[in-house]
N, C-alpha and C positions, 0 to 999 in steps of 0.2 A: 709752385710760384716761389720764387726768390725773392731776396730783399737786400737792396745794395746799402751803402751807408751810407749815400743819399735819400733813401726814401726812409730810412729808418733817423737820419736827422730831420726831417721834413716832419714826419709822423712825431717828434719831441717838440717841436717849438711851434707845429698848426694849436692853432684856438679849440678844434673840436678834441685834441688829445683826451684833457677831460671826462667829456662825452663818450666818445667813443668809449674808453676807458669804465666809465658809470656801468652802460651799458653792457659790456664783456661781464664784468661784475655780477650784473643785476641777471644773465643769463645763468651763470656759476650759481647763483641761488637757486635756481629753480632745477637745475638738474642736481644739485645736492641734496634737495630738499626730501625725496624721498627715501633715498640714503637715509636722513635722520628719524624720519616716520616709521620707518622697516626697526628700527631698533628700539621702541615706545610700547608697552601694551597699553595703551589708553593715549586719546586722544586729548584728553584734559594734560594729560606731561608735557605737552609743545611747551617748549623755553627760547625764546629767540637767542637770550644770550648764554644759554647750554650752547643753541647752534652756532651761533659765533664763534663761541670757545673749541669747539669740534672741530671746526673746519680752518679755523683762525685767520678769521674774518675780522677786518678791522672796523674799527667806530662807526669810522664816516659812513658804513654800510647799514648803519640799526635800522635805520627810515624803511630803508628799502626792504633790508629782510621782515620787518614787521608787516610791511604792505605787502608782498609777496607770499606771505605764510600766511595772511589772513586771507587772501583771492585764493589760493591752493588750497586751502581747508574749508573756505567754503564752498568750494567746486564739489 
């Protein structure tokens, strides 16, 4: 699939950009995540903002990785 530079302006100035955007994000957590597990001997070591820093993840993301690393590790 292609993408013209009409739908790639459309895709900059729609409302869900955002959103959309959150969510890509908030998936990138979750396939990172054991990337950073794999390199921990203990499970006490989870550091959300080791993992930020790792992966270099911005602020606006703390919420979500904190909510995302606590559903993933309690699973």
């Amino acid at each position: 699939m292609l993408c013209t530079k009409e739908d790639t302006e459309l895709y900059s100035k729609t409302l869900l950009h955002d959103k959309y955007e959150y969510r890509a994000n908030c998936i990138a957590v979750r396939l990172l995540l054991p990337y950073y597990l794999d390199g921990l001997d203990e499970i006490e070591q989870v550091n959300v903002n080791d993992f930020m820093k790792m992966f270099e993840l911005t602020n606006d993301m703390y919420d979500a990785c904190v909510k995302i690393m606590k559903n993933c590790i309690a699973a």
